[in-house]
C-alpha positions as CSV (number, residue, x, y, z in Angstrom):
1,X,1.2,12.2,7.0
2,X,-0.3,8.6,6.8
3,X,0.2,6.2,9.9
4,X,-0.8,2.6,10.3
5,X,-0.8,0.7,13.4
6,X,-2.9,-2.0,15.3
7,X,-5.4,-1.0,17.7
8,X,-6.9,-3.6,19.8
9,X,-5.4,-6.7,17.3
10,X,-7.2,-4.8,14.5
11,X,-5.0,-2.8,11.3
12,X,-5.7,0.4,11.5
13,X,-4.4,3.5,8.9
14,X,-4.7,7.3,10.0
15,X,-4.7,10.3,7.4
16,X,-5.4,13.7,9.2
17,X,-9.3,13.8,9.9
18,X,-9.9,9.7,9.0
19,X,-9.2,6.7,10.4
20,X,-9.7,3.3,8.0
21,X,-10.0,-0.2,9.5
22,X,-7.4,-2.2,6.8
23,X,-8.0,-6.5,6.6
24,X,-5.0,-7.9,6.9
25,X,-4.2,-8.3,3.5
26,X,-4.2,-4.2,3.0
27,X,-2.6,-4.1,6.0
28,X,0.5,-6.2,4.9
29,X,0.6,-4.4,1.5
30,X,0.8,-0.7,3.2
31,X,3.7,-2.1,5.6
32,X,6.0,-3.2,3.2
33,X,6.5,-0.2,1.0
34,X,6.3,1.5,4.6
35,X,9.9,-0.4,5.2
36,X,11.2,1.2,2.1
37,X,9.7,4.3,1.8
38,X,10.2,6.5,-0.7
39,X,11.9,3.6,-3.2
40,X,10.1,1.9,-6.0
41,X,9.0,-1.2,-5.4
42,X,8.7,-3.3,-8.5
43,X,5.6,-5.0,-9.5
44,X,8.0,-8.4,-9.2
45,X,9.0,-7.8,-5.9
46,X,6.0,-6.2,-4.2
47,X,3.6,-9.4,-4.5
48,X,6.7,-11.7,-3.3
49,X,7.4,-9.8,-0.1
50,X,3.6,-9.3,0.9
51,X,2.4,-12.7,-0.6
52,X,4.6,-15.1,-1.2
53,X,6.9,-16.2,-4.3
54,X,4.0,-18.1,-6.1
55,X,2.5,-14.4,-6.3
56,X,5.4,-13.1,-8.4
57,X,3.3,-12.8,-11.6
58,X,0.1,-11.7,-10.2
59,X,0.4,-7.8,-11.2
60,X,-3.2,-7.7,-12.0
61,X,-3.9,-8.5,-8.3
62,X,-1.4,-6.3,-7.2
63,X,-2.7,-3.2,-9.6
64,X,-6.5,-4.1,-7.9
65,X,-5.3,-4.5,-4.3
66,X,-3.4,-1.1,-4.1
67,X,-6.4,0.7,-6.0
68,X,-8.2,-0.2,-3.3
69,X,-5.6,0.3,-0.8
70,X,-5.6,4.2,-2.5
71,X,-9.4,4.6,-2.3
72,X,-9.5,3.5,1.2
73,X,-6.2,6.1,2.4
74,X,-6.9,8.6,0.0
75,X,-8.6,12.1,0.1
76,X,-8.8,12.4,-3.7
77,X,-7.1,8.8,-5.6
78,X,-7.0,10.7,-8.7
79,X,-4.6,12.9,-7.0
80,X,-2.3,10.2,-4.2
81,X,-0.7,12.1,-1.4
82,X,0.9,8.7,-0.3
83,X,0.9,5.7,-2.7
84,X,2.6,6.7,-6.3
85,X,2.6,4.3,-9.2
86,X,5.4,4.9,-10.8
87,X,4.3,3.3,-14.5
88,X,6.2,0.7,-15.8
89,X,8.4,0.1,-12.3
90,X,5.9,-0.4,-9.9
91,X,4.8,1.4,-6.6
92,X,6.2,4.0,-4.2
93,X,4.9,4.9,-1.0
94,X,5.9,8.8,-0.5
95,X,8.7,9.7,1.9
96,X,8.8,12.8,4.3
């Protein structure tokens, strides 16, 4: 289960066994699936909501900011427990 919360004004995310300081950026990308979890956010509408509309192009940003996101929350990115691309869409953040 993946949880992300602030902790004395600072992002934090929680896996079970590691906790990962987030910058606000990271922070702001994580919440925002987390709002519609388990749906696919398209790579149109994911830099919008987090960004800003002059972001709405920006999918190489997007595809470095959540690789980064993944290698920060997960155990193994090669294998995502909780952030799945879903090629050609966009992103999903798992549901339980």
């Amino acid at each position: 289960m993946l949880f992300f919360y602030y902790k004395e004004s600072r992002p934090l995310s929680r896996t079970p066994g590691q906790e990962a300081l987030l910058t606000s950026n990271k922070y702001e990308l994580l919440k925002v699936p987390a709002e519609h979890t388990g749906k696919v956010l398209t790579h149109k509408h994911l830099p919008v909501e987090v960004w800003g509309q002059q972001y709405r192009d920006e999918f190489h940003m997007l595809r470095v900011n959540i690789s980064n996101l993944g290698r920060r929350l997960e155990t193994d990115p090669a294998r995502p427990q909780f952030i799945f691309t879903e090629y050609g869409l966009g992103y999903r953040l798992k549901a339980d």
